[in-house]
FILO-175101 format. One record per residue: x, y, z of N, C-alpha, C in turn. Coordinates in steps of 0.05 Angstrom, whole numbers, padded with zeros to 5 digits, m for minus. Each point is the difference from the previous one (the first is absolute). Layout:
// residues N
((X Y Z) (X Y Z) (X Y Z)) ...
//
This chain:
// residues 198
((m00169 m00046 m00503) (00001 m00011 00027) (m00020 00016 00017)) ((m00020 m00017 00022) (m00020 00017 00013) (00025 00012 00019)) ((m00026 00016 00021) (00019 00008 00021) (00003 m00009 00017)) ((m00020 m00031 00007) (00007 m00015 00021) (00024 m00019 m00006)) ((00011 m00004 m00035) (00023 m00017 00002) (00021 00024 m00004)) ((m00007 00015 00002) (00028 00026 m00005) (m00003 00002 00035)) ((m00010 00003 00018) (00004 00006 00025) (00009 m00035 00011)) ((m00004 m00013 m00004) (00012 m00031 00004) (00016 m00006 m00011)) ((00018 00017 m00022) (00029 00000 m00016) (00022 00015 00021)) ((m00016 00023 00003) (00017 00017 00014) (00005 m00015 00033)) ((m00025 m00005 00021) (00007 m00017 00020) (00022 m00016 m00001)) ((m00011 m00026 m00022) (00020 m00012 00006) (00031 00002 m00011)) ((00007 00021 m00014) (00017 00010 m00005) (00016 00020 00020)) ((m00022 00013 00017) (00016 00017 00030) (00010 m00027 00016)) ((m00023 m00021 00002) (00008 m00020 00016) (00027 m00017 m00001)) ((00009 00002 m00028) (00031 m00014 m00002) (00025 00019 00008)) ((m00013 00031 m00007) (00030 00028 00001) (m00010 00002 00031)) ((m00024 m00005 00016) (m00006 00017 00024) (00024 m00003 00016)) ((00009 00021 00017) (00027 00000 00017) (m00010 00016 00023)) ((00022 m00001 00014) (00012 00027 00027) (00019 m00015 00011)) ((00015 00030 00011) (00017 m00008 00017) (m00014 m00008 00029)) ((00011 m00020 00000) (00000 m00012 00028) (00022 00004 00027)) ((m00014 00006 00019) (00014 00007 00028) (00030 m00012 00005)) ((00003 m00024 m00022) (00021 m00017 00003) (00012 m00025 m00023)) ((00020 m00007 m00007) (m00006 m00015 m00016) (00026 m00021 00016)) ((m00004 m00027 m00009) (00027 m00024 00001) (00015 m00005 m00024)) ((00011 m00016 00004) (00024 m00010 m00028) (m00019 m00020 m00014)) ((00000 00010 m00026) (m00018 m00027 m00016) (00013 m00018 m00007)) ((m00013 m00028 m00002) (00014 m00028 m00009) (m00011 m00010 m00023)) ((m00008 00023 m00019) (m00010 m00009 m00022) (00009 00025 m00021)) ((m00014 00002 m00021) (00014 00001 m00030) (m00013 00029 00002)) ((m00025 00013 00018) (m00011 00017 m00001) (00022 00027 00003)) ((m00019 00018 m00010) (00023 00034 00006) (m00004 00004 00035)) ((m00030 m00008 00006) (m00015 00012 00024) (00019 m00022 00015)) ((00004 00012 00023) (00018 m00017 00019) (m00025 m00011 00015)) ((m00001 m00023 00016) (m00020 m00009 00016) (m00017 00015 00023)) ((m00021 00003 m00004) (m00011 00022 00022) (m00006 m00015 00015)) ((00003 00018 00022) (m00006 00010 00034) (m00024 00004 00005)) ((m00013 m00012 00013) (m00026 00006 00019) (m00008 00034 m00002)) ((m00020 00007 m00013) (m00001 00037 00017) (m00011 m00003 00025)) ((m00013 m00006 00015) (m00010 m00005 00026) (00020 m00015 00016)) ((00013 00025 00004) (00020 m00004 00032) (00002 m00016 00020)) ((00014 m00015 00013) (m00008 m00014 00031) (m00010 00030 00014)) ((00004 00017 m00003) (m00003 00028 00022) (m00036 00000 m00003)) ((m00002 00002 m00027) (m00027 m00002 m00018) (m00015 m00008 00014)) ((00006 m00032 00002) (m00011 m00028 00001) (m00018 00004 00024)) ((00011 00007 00028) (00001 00009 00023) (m00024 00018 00002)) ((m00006 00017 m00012) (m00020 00016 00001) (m00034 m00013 m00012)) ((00007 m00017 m00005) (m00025 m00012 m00027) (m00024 m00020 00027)) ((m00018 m00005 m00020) (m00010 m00028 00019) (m00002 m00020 m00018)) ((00011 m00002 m00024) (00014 m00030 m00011) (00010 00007 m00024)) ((00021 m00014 m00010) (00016 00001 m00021) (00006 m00023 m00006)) ((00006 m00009 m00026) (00005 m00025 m00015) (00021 00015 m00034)) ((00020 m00020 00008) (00008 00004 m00032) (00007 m00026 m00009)) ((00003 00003 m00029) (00007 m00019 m00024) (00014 00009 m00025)) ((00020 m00015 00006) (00023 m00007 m00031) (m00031 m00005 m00028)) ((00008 00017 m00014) (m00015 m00005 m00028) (00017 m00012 m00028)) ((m00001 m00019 m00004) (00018 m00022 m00020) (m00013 m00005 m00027)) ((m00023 00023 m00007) (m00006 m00006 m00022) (00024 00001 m00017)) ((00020 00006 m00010) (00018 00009 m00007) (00029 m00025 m00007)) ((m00013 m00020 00024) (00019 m00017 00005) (00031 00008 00018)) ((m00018 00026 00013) (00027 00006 00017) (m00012 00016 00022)) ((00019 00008 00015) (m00013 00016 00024) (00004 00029 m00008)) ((m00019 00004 m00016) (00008 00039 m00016) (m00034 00012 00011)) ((m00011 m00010 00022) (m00017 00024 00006) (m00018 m00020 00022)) ((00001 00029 00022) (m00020 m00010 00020) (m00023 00005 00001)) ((m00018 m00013 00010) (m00027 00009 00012) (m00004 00002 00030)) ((m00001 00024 00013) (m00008 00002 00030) (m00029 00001 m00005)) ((m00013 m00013 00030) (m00033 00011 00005) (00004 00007 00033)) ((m00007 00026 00002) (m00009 00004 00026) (m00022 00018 00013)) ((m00009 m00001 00021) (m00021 00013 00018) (00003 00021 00015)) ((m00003 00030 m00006) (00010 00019 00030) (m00026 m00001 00022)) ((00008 00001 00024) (m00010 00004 00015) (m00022 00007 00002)) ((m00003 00027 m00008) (m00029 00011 m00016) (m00014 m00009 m00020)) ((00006 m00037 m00013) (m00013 m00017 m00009) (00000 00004 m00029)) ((00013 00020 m00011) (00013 00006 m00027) (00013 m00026 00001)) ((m00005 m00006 m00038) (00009 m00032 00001) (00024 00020 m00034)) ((00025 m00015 m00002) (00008 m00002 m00022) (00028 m00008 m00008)) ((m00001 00001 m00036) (00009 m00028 m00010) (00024 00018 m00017)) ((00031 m00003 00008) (00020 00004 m00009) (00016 m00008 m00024)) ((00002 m00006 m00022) (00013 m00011 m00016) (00018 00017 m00021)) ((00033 m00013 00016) (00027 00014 m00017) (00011 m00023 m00013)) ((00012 00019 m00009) (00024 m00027 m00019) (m00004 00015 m00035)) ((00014 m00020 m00012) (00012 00010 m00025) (00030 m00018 m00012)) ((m00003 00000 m00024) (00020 m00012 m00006) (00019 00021 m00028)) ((m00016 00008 m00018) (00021 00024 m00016) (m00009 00024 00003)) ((m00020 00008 00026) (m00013 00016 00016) (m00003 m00004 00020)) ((m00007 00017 00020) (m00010 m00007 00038) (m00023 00021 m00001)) ((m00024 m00009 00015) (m00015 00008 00013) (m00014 m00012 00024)) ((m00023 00022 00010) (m00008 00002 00027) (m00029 00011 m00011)) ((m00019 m00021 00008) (m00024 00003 m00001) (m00019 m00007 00024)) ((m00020 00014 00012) (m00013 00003 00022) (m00029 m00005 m00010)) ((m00022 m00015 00019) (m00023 m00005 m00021) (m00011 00005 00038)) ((m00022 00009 m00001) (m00022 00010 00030) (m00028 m00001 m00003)) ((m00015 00006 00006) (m00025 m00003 00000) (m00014 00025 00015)) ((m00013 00025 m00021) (m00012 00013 00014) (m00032 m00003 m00001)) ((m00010 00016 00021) (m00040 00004 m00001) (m00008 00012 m00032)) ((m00017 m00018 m00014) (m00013 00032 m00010) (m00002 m00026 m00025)) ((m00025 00025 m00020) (m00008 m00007 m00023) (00007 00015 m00023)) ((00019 m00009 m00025) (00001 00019 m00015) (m00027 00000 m00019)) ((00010 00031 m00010) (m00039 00005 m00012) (00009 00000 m00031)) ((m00010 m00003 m00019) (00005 m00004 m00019) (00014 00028 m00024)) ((00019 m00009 m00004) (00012 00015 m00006) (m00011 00012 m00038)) ((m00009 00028 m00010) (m00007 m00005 m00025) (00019 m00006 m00024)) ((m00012 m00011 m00013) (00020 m00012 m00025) (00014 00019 m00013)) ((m00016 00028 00001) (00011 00018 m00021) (00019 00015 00013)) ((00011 00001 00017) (00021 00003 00015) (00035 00000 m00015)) ((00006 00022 m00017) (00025 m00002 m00032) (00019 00008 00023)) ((00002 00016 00001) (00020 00023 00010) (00014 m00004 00026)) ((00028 m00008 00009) (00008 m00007 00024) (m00010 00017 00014)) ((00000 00020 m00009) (m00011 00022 00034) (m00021 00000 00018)) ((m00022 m00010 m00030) (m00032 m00007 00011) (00008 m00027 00015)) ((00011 m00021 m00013) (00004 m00025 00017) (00022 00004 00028)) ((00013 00017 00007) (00010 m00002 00017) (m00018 00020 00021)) ((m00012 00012 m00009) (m00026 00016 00026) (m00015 m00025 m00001)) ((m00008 m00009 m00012) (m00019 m00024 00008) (00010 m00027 00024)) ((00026 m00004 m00010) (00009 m00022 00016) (00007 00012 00035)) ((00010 00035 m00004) (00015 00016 00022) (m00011 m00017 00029)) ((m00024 00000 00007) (m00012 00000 00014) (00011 m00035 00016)) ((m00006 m00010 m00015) (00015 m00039 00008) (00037 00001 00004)) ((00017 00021 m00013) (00023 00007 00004) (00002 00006 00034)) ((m00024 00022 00000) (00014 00010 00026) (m00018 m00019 00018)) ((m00014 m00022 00002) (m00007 m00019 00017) (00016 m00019 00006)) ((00016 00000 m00030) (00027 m00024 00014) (00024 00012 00009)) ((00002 00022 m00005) (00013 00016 00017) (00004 00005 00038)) ((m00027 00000 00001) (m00007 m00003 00031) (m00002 m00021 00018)) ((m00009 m00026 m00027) (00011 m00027 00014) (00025 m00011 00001)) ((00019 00020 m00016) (00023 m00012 m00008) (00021 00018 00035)) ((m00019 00014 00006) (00015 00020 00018) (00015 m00027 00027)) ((m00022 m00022 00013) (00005 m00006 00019) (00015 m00017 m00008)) ((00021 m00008 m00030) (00014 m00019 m00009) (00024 00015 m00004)) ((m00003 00026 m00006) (00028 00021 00007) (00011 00001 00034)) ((m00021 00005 00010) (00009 m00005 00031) (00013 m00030 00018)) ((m00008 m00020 m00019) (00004 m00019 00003) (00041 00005 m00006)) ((00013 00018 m00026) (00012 m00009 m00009) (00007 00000 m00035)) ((m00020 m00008 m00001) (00004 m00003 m00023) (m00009 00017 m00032)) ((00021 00018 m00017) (00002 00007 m00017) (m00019 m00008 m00027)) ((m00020 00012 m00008) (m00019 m00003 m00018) (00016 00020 m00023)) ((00008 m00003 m00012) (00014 00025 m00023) (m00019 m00002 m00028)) ((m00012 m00025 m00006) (m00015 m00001 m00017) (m00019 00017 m00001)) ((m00022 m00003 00027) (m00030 00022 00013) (00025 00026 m00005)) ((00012 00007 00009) (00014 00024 00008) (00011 00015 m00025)) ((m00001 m00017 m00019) (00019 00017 m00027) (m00026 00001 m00014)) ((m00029 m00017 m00003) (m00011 00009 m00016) (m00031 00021 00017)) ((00004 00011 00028) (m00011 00013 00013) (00016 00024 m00006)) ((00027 m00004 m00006) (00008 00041 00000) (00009 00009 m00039)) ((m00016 m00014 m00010) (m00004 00003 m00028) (m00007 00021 m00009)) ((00007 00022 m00016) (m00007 00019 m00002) (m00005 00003 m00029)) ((m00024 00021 m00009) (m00005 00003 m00026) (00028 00006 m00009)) ((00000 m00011 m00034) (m00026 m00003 m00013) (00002 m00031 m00005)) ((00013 m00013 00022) (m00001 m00024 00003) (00006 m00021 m00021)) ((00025 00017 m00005) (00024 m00018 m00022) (00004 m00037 00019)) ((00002 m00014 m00018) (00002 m00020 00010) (m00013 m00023 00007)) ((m00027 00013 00006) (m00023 m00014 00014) (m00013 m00012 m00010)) ((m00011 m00024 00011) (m00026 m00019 m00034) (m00020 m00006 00038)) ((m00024 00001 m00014) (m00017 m00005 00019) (m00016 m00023 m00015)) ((m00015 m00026 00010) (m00007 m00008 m00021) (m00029 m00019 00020)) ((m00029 00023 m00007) (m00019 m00014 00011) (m00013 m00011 m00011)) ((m00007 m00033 00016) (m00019 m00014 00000) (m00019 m00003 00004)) ((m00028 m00017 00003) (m00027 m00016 00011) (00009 00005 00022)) ((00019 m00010 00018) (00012 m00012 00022) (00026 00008 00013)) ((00010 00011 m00013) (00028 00012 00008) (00009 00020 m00008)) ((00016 00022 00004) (00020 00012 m00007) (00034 m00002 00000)) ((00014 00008 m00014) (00023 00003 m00009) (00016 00019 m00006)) ((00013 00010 00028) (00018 00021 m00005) (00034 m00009 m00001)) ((00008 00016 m00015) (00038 m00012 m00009) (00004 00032 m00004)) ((00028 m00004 00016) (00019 00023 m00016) (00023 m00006 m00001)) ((00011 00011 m00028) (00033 m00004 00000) (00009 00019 m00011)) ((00027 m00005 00001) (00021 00025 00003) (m00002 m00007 m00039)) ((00022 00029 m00006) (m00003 m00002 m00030) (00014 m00018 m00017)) ((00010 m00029 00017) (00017 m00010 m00020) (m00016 m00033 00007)) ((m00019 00004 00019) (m00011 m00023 00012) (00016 m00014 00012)) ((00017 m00002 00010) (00011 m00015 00023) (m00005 m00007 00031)) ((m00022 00016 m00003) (m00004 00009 00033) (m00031 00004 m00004)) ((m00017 m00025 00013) (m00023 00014 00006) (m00016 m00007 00017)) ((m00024 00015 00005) (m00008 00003 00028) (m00036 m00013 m00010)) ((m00008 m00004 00019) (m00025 m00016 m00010) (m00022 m00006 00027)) ((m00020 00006 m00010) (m00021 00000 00029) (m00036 m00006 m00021)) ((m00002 m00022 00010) (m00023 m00016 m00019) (m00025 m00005 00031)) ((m00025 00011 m00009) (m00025 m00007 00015) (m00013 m00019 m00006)) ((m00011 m00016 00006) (m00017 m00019 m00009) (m00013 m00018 00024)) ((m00038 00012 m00011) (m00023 m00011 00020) (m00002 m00027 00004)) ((m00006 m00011 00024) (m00001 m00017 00012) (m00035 m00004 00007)) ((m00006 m00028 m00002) (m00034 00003 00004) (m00008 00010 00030)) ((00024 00006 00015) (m00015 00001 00021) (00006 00027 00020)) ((m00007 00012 m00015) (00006 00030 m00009) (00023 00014 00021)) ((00018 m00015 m00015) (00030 00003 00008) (00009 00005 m00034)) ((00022 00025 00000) (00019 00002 m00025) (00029 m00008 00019)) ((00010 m00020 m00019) (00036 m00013 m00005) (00010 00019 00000)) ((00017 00016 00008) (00024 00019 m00002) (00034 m00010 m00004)) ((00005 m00007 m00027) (00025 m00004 m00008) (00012 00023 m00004)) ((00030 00014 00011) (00022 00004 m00008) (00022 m00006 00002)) ((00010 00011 m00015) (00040 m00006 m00009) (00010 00024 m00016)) ((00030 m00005 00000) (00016 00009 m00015) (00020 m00015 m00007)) ((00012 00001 m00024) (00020 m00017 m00013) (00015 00016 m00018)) ((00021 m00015 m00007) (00029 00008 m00012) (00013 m00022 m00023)) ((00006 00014 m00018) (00011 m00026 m00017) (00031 m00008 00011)) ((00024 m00016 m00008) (00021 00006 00024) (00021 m00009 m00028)) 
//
């Protein structure tokens, strides 16, 4: 298996376990474990923003995950998506400045790959700041920013185009995930989350 279908196994494999707890949950009316989620963007939230939109997501054939899009003030634009059905998660996707530079291939050793990525960590870190003030809990950025050698747990997995950071706890139930990937218009995507199996 290359590493672009071993890193497109694993995606879409976080993509079915991805979870978090959410600020809130309702009573579900379906067969799922995850009870029906709640909006994370507050009416209190809402109030602060200069536009917000959400949507019920039914790929599923049920209402087991939302998509919010909204705008802060300071013209930060971004795109919310929870839900879960034998898991819950909470994934955040943003848009920062900048060009990633090419990362070298020969790059083995998590430690070398995680000094190499450090630098785009703590950029979404600083964009992620005016979305904490907003409110809202990033635990994903946050659990794999206070990672400490010798960095049990961790798979970093770079691309042409993107990077891929995941961490989980030692039984995998729980993991945390923050993926870069350039945009032509020299903007990098900033996805994170954290998730839970339930």
């Amino acid at each position: 298996m290359t590493n672009v279908s071993i890193v497109n196994h694993l995606i879409s494999g976080f993509l079915i376990v991805f979870i978090l707890s959410a600020p809130g949950l309702l009573q579900a009316d379906n067969d799922c474990t995850a009870a029906k989620p709640k909006p994370i963007i507050t009416e209190t939230m809402q109030k602060k923003l200069k536009s917000y939109k959400m949507a019920w997501d039914h790929t599923s054939g049920q209402e087991t995950g939302i998509v919010e899009v909204l705008q802060l003030n300071s013209g930060l634009q971004l795109k919310v998506v929870s839900g879960g059905c034998e898991s819950y998660g909470v994934e955040y996707t943003m848009s920062i400045d900048g060009q990633m530079k090419y990362f070298p291939e020969e790059l083995i050793t998590i430690d070398d790959k995680y000094r190499v990525v450090k630098n785009w960590i703590e950029k979404a870190a600083k964009s992620a700041r005016e979305l904490e003030l907003l409110g809202l809990k990033l635990k994903g950025l946050e659990n794999i920013m206070s990672v400490k050698k010798p960095y049990d747990y961790l798979s970093i997995y770079i691309q042409k185009d993107s990077v891929v950071i995941e961490l989980s706890d030692e039984m995998g139930y729980e993991t945390s995930r923050l993926e870069f990937r350039q945009k032509l218009n020299n903007k990098v995507d900033v996805t994170t989350g954290h998730g839970f199996l339930l």
